[in-house]
VOGU-3710 file (C-alpha; in Angstrom, 3 decimals, decimal comma):
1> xxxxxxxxxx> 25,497/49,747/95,993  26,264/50,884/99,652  28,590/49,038/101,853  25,540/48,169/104,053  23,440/46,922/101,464  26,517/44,361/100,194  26,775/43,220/103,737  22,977/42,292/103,719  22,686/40,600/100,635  21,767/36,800/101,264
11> xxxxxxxxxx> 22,391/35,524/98,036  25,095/33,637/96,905  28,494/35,027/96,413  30,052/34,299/93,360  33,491/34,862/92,766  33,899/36,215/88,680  37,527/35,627/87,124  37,481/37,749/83,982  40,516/35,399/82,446  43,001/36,524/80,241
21> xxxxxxxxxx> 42,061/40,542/79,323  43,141/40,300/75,837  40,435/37,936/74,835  36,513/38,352/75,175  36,610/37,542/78,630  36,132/41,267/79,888  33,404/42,194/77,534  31,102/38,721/78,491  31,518/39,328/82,318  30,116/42,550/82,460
31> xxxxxxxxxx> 27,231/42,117/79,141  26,122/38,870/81,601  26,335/41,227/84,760  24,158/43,517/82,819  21,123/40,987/82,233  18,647/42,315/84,379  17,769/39,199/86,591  21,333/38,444/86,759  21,555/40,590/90,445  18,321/38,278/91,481
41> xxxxxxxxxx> 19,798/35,165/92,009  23,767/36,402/92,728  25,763/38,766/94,219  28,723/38,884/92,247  32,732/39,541/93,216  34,256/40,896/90,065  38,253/39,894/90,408  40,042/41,787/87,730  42,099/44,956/86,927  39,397/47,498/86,379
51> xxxxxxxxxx> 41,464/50,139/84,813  41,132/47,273/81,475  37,451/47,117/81,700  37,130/50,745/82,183  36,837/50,869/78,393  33,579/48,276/78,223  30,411/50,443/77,655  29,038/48,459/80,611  31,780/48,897/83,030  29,523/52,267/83,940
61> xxxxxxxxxx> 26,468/51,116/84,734  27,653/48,167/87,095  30,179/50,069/88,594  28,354/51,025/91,517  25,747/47,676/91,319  28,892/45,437/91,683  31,731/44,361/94,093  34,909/44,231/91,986  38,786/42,947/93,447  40,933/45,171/91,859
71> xxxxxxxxxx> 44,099/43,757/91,242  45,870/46,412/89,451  48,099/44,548/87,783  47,663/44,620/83,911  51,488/46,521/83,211  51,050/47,278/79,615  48,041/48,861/77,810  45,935/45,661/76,506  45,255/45,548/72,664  42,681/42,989/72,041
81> xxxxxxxxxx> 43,230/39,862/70,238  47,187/40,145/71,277  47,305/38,219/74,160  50,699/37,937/76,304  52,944/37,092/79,427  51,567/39,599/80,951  47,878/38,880/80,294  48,437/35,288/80,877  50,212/36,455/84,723  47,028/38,956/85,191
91> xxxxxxxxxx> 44,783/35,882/84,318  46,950/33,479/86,747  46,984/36,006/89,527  43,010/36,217/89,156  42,511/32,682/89,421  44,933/32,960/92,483  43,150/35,498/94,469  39,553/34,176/93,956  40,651/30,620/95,415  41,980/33,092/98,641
101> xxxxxxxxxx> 38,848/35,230/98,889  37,252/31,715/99,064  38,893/30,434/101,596  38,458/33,668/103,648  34,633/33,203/102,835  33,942/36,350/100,657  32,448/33,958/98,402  30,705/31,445/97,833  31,653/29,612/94,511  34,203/31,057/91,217
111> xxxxxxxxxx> 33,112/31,339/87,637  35,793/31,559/85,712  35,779/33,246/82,063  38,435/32,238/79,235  41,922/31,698/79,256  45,104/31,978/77,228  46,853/28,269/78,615  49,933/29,817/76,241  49,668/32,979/77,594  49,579/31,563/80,994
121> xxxxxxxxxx> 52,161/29,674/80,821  54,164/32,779/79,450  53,432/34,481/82,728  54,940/32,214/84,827  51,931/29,219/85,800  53,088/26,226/84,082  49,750/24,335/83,892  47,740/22,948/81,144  44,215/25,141/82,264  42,077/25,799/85,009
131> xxxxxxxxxx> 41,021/22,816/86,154  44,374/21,602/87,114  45,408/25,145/88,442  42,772/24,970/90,540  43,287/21,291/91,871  47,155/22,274/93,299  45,655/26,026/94,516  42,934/23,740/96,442  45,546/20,590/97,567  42,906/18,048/95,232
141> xxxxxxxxxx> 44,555/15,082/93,869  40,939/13,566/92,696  39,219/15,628/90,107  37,502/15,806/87,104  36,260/17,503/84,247  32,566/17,903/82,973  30,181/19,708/81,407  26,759/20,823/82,286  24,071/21,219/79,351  20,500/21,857/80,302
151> xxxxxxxxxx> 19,471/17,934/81,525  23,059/16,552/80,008  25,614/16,173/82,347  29,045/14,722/80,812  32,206/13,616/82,940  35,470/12,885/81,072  37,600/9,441/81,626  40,379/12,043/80,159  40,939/15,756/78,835  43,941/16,587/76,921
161> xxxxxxxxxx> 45,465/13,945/75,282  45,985/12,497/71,899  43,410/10,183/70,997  45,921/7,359/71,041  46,598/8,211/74,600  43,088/8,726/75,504  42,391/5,083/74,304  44,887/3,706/76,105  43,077/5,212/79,500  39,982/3,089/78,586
171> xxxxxxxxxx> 40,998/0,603/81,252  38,132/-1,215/84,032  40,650/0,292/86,671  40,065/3,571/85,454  36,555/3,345/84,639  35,558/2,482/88,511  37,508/4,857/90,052  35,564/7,515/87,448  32,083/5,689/87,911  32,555/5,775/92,128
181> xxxxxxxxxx> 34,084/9,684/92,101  31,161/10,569/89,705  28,623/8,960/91,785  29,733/10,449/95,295  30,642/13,963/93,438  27,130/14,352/91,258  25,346/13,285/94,601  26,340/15,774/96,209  25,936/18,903/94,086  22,596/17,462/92,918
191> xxxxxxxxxx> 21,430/16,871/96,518  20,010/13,303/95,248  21,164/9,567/94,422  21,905/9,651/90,189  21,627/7,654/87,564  24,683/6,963/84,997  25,235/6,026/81,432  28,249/4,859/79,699  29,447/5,838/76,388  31,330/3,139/74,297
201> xxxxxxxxxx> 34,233/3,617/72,868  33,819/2,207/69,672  31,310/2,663/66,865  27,984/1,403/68,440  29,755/0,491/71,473  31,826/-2,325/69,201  28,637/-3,880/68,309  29,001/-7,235/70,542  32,552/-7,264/69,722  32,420/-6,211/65,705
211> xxxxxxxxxx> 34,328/-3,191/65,683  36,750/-3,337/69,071  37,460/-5,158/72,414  37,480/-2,297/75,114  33,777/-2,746/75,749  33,918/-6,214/76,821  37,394/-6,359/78,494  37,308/-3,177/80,333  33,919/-1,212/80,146  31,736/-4,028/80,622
221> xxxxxxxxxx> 33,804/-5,304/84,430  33,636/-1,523/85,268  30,119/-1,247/85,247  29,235/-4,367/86,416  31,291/-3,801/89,721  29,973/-0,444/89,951  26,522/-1,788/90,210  26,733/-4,930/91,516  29,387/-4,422/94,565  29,104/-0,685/95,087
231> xxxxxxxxxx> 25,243/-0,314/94,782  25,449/2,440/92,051  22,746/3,299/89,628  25,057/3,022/86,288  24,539/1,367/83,342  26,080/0,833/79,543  28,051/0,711/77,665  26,055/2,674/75,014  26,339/3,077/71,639  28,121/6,793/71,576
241> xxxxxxxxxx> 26,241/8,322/68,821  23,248/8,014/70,810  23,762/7,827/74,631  24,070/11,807/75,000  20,927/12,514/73,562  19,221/10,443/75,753  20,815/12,350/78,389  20,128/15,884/76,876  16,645/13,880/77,535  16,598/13,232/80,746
251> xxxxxxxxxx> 16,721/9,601/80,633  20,079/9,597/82,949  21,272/11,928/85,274  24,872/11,893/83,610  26,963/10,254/81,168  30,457/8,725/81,550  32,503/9,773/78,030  35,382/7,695/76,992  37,662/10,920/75,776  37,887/14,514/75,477
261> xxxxxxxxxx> 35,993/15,116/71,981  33,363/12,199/72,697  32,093/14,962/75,424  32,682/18,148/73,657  31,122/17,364/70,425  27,783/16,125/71,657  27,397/18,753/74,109  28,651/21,767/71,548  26,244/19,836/69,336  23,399/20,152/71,754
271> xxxxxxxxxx> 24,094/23,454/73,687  26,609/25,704/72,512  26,582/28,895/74,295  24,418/27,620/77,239  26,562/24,609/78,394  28,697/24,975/81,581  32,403/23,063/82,236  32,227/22,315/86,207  35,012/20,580/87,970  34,222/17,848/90,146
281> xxxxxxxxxx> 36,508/17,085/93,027  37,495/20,629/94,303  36,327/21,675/97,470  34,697/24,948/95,899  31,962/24,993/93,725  33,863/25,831/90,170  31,704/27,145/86,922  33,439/27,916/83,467  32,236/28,622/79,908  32,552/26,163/77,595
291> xxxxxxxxxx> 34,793/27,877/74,897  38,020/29,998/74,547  39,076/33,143/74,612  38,030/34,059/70,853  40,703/36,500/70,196  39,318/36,864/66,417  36,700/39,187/67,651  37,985/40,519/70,790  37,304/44,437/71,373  34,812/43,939/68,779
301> xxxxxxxxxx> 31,672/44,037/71,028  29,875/41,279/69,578  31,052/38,245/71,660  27,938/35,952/72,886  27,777/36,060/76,869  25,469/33,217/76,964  27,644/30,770/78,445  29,116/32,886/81,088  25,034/33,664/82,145  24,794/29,888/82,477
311> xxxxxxxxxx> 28,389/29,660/84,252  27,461/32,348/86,969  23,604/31,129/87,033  24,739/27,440/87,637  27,316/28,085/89,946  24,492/29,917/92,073  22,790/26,970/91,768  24,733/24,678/93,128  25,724/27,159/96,318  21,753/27,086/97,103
321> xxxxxxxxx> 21,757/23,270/96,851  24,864/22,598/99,302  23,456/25,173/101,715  20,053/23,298/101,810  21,674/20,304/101,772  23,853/22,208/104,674  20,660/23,181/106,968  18,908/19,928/106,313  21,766/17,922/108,076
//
């Protein structure tokens, strides 16, 4: 693609981090770059070291479709399925550099593929994943994690923590300032006022007290508030085992889980390989697939780029809808 023809292109620009080298991420950036319709809707920013994905069958025929950031700085020769301090730097450095070329405005929005958080934390970044990374790169103190599947749309009360610690989160405190950030957030990457569930806690959302006391004492206050003194569309709690397939059917525009595996497992469940982890709160627009960096079959050639289609699709998406929302005042 000529340097004219780059200049030109109106469609969104979306920042690609190819995560840690050793793992699949590579190989599913450039098989979803290949999809034909993929250079319809995006024009992508590879950030990577492209000596490593030199060696991808499809590295040649993007090569001169595609912008890529070379980075240059993978030190050793990768073996796949070994990843390392200095794939977890590379990966850190990638995330780095794509949150610059953003603020520069190169592009428009980052999808991020897979990374090692032991690896990265080898190299030198001492956080837990991406999402926080991202939040301290970006100066955000209010964030959170969700996932978007088809019509299901999940936000997290909390990520990575014991279930015992997750519990003790479950607090009406908590639950407003999630409800309100949800609300405002959703709003305004959807470009229109949402509806919200509530997942219970407890097995059929304690059944009127039965089987735990969270819904009552804290869930129930939450949402009431939520509704009653801050005019938003949210409702529950709902029995859990239930709640997200009503919203994998459309009947609410997002659902409130109480813990990290409440979320994962119904949306895995529902749309593996097609869901999408967006982070609310940051000032970009963030996209990320919704598994690791499955260094079982690295190198292999048979990883599933589904996921990082949807991440890069989406996160086109949601560019187009702020820059309507943008020209419509």
């Amino acid at each position: 693609m000529s340097a004219d023809r780059k200049f030109q292109n109106p469609l969104p620009r979306i920042g690609i981090t190819v995560g840690d080298v050793a793992g699949i991420g590579p190989e599913i950036v450039l098989k979803s770059l290949s999809e034909t319709n993929t250079l319809e809707f995006c024009r992508p920013v590879v950030i990577c070291d492209k000596r490593v994905l030199r060696s991808y069958p499809e590295f040649d025929r993007l090569s001169n479709e595609i912008e890529f950031v070379d980075l240059e700085n993978v030190a050793i020769d990768v073996r796949s399925g070994e990843e390392s301090a200095d794939t977890g730097r590379a990966s850190g450095e990638y995330i780095e550099r794509a949150v610059e070329l953003w603020r520069d405005g190169k592009i428009d929005a980052i999808a991020t593929a897979p990374i090692s958080k032991k690896a990265l934390n080898a190299g030198g970044y001492d956080f837990p994943g991406h999402t926080e990374f991202l939040a301290k790169l970006t100066g955000t103190s209010d964030f959170a994690m969700s996932f978007f599947a088809e019509k299901l749309r999940v936000v997290l009360l909390s990520t990575h923590l014991s279930l015992t610690d997750a519990i003790k989160q479950v607090t009406t405190e908590n639950l407003i300032r999630l409800i309100e950030f949800s609300n405002v957030q959703l709003e305004r990457l959807l470009n229109k006022k949402v509806t919200i569930a509530v997942a219970g806690l407890n097995p059929h959302a304690s059944e009127n007290g039965m089987f735990g006391s969270e819904e009552a004492d804290e869930m129930i206050p939450a949402i009431e508030y939520c509704r009653n003194d801050l005019g938003i569309e949210v409702s529950g709690p709902y029995s859990p085992d239930t709640i997200f397939l009503r919203g994998f059917r459309g009947e609410f525009d997002a659902v409130i889980a109480s813990y990290h595996d409440q979320a994962t497992i119904a949306v895995k469940s529902l749309s593996f390989g097609s869901a999408v982890n967006v982070t609310l709160g940051l000032p970009l627009i963030r996209t990320s697939v919704d598994h690791g960096t499955a260094v079982d079959i690295a190198g292999k050639g048979i990883a599933d780029a589904s996921s990082m289609s949807a991440a890069i699709r989406l996160a086109a998406e949601l560019v187009s809808i702020r820059k309507s929302e943008s020209a419509n005042g």
